[in-house]
N, C-alpha and C positions, 0 to 999 in steps of 0.2 A: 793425618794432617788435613786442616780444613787452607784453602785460599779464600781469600775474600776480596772483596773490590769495592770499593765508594766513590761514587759521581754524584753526588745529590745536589752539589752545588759547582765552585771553582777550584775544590782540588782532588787531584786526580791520585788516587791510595790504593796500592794493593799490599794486604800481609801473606803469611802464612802463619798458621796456631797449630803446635801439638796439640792434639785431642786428650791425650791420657794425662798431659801434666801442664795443660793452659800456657806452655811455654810460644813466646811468638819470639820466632825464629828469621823471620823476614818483615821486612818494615819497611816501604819508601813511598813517599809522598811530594807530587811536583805542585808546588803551588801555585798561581795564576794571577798572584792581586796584582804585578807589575800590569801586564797586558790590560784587567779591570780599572785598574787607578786611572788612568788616561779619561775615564766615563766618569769617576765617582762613583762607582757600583758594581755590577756584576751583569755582562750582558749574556742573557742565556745563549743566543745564537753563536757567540764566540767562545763561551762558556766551550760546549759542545763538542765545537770544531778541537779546542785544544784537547779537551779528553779523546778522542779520536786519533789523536797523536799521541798523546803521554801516555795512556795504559796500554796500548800495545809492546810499547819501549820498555815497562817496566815489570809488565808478562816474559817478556825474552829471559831476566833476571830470574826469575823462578823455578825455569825449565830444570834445573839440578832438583827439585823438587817434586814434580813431575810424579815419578812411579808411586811415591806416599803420599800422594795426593786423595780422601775419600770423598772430599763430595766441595764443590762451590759455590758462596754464598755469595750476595751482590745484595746491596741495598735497592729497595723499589716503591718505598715510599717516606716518607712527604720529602719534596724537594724539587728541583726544576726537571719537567717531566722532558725539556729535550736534553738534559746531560744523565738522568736515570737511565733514558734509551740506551744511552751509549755501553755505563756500564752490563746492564742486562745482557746488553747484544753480544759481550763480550765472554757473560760467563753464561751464556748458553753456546758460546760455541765452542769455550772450556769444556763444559758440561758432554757433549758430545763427542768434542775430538779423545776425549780421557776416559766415556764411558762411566761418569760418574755422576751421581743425584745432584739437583742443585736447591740451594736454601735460600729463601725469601726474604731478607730481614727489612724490618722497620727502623726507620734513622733514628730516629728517639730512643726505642728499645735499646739502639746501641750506642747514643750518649750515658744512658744506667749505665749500662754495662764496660763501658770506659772507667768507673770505679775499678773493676777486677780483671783488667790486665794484667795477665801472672799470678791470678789469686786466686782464692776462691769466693762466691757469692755471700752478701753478707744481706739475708731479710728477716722479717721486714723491713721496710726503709722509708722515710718519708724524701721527695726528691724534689725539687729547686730546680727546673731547668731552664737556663737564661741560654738566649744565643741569639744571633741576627737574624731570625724566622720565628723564635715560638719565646714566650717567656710562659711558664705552667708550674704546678705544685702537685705532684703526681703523688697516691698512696700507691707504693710497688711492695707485694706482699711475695711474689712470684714471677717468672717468666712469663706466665701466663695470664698473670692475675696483677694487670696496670690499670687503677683506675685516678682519669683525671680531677681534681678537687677546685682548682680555678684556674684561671689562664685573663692571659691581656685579651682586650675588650677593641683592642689599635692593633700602635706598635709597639713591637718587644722592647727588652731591654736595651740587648745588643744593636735594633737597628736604630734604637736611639739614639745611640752615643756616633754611628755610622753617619747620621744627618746631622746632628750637632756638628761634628769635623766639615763633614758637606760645606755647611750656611760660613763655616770661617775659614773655608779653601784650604782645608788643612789635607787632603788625600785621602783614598780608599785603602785600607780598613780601617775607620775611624776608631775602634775601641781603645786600641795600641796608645793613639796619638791625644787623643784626649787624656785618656790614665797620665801620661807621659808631663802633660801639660798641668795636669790639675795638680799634682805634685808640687809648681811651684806659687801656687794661687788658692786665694782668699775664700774658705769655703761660705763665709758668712757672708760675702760683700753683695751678692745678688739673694732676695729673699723670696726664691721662686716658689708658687704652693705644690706643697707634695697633692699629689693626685689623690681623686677617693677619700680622703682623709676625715670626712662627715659622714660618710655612708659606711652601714655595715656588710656592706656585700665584699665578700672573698673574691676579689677579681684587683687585674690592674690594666693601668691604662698611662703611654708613656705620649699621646699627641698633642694633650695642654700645656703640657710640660715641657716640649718640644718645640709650641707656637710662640709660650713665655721666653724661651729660651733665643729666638728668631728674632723676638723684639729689641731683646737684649745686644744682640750682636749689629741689627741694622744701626743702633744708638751710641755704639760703642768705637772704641778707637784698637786696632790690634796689640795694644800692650793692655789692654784691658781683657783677650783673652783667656787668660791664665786664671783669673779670675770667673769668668763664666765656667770655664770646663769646671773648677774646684765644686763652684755653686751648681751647677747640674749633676754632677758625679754622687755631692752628697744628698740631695732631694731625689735625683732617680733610685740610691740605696738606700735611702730612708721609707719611700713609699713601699718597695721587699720588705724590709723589716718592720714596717707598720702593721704590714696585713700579717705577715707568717707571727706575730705577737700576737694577733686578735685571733688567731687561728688555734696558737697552742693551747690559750687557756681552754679551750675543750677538747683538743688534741695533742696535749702535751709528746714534744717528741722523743725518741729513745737513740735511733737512730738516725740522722739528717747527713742529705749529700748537696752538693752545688754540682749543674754539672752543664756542659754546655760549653761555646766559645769563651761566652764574656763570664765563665764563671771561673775565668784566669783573670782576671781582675780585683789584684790584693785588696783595694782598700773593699771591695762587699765584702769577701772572705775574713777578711779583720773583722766588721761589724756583723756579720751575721754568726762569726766564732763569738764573740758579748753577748749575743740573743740567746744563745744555747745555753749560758754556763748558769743559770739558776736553774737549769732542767738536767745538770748533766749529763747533757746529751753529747755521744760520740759523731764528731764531725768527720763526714766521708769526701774524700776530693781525690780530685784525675788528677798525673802529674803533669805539669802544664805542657808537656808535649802534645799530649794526648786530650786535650782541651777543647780543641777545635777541630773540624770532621777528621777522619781518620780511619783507616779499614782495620786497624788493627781492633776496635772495636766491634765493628761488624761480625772480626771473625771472634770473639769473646762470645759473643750473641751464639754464633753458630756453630760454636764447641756444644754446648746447651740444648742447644736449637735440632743437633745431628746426634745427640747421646736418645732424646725425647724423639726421636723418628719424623722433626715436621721439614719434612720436602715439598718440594712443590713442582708439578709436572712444567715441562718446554711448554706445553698449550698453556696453562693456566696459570704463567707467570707474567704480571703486568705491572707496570707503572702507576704511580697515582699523585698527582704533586701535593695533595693534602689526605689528612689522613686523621677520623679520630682515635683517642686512646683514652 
C-alpha cells in the first residue's frame, strides 16, 4: 500500500491505495473554505497553520495500516509553498518513522490521474485542466510523457468564477455559488465578449472578461445578479470551447478529459460533451468527489510512480509553488 498526503492549497487529504489492485482503501479529507470564506480567499499563513493541525489527526486514522505501508508519497509541487512544507514535513517523517522510500508527486499529474481512481490508466489522452490556479490543455501520452499545448495567459477559469462571487459578496468558493446562481438567470441578457476570440493563438485569458463582468455588477441591482452569473458562466465556457474547436480541426481528439476543481461544473461538461460528439470522441471525468484536490489522487499517481522506481531521496525532496509541465 502506498499513503499519500496533499496540502498544496486549503485542504488537508490523506489516502491509502493498494498497489496491486488501485483499490483506495482510506480516504479523508478536512476542508478549510469556512475559516477562508471570512477573507474571500484562501490565506496561505492560515492555510498552513490548519494543515499543521488536520494531517496529524488524520495520520492517527491510518496507523491500522501502518505495517503494509511500502513507501509515502506527498505532493510538492505547484501550490502554496508554505502549506507544501507542511505536508513534506510530514511524510518525511512518515518516511522515516516506517523505514520506507518517499514519492514526489506533482499536483497536476495527480488531477490526470483523478480520472483512474480504481481503474486502470487510459492513454493517450488529450486533458482540459480547469481549477482555481491553472486553466491548460495538456497532451498526456504517459506518466512521463505530459506535454503542455496552451494555458491562460491571466486568470484561470476556476479563479474566475472565485472573483465574480468576490465583486457580488457572494462568499468563498465562488465556483459552487455562481453555478448555483446562473441556473436561475438569463444567459443572453449581458453580451459580455468571449476572450481571444479574433486571434488564433491557442491560449486563454479570463481578466477582460472579468473587468467586463465588474462593470456589470457596479451598474447592477442585486436581483440582477442571476443574470450576470448566467452571462459569465456562458462566455467563460464558450471561450474553452472556442479554442479546443480551433485546436481539433488539427488535432482531432480520440480521447478528452476535464479535470480539475471547476471541471465539476455541469453546465462546461454538458457543452464541452456537444464539442466532442462530431469526433466521437470518449469523454473522460473524475467523480465529482474527487474533483477538487484530494490525496486520493496523489496516491493514483504513486501506485505508477512506485511500480516505475521514481523515489526521491529526504535531501532532495522540495517544494516549488510553480511548476512547468
Amino acid at each position: 500500500m502506498v499513503l499519500s498526503i496533499e496540502s498544496s492549497c486549503d485542504d488537508s487529504a490523506i489516502a491509502v491505495t493498494e498497489i496491486a489492485t488501485n483499490k483506495l482503501v482510506f480516504h479523508k479529507k478536512i476542508s478549510q473554505e469556512i475559516e477562508h470564506s471570512v477573507y474571500g480567499g484562501v490565506v496561505p499563513e492560515l492555510a498552513a497553520r490548519l494543515h499543521a493541525e488536520a494531517l496529524p489527526k488524520i495520520l492517527e486514522q491510518c496507523e491500522p495500516y501502518f505495517k503494509k505501508i511500502k513507501a509515502v508519497a506527498v505532493t510538492t509541487s505547484p501550490g502554496l509553498a508554505v502549506t507544501l512544507i507542511e505536508g513534506v514535513t510530514l511524510a518525511k517523517a512518515v518516511s522515516v518513522a516506517l523505514d520506507i522510500p518517499l514519492i514526489a508527486v506533482n499536483h497536476l499529474t495527480g488531477h490526470i490521474y483523478s480520472l483512474f481512481i480504481e481503474k486502470e490508466t487510459l492513454f493517450p489522452l488529450t486533458v482540459l485542466l480547469v481549477s482555481g490556479g491553472h486553466t491548460q490543455v495538456m497532451e498526456v501520452r504517459s506518466l512521463t510523457d505530459i506535454a503542455t499545448v496552451a494555458k491562460s495567459m491571466d486568470d484561470s477559469f476556476g479563479e474566475s468564477f472565485d472573483k465574480v462571487a468576490k465583486m457580488m459578496g457572494l462568499g468563498y468558493p465562488g465556483g459552487p455559488v455562481i453555478e448555483k446562481l446562473a441556473k436561475e438567470g438569463d444567459r443572453k441578457r449581458y453580451d459580455f465578449t468571449v476572450p481571444l476570440l479574433r486571434t488564433p493563438k491557442f491560449a486563454f485569458s479570463y481578466s477582460g472578461l472579468k473587468n467586463a463582468v465588474r462593470l456589470a455588477v457596479e451598474k447592477s441591482e442585486p436581483q440582477d445578479y442571476k443574470d450576470i452569473a448566467a452571462s459569465f458562466e456562458y462566455t467563460a465556457s464558450k471561450h474553452l470551447v472556442h479554442k479546443l474547436k480551433k485546436y481539433f480541426q488539427t488535432n482531432p481528439p480520440k480521447n478528452f478529459a476535464i479535470v480539475g476543481g471547476a471541471s465539476a461544473n455541469l453546465y462546461l461538461r454538458g457543452e464541452i460533451k456537444k464539442l466532442l460528439q462530431p469526433y466521437n470522441a470518449q469523454l473522460l471525468l473524475s467523480d465529482l468527489e474527487y474533483c477538487s484536490d484530494n490525496a486520493a489522487m496523489i496516491g493514483r499517481v504513486a501506485v505508477d510512480m512506485y511500480k516505475q522506481g521514481m523515489f526521491t531521496s529526504l535531501e532532495e525532496v522540495s517544494v516549488a509553488a510553480r511548476v512547468k509541465m
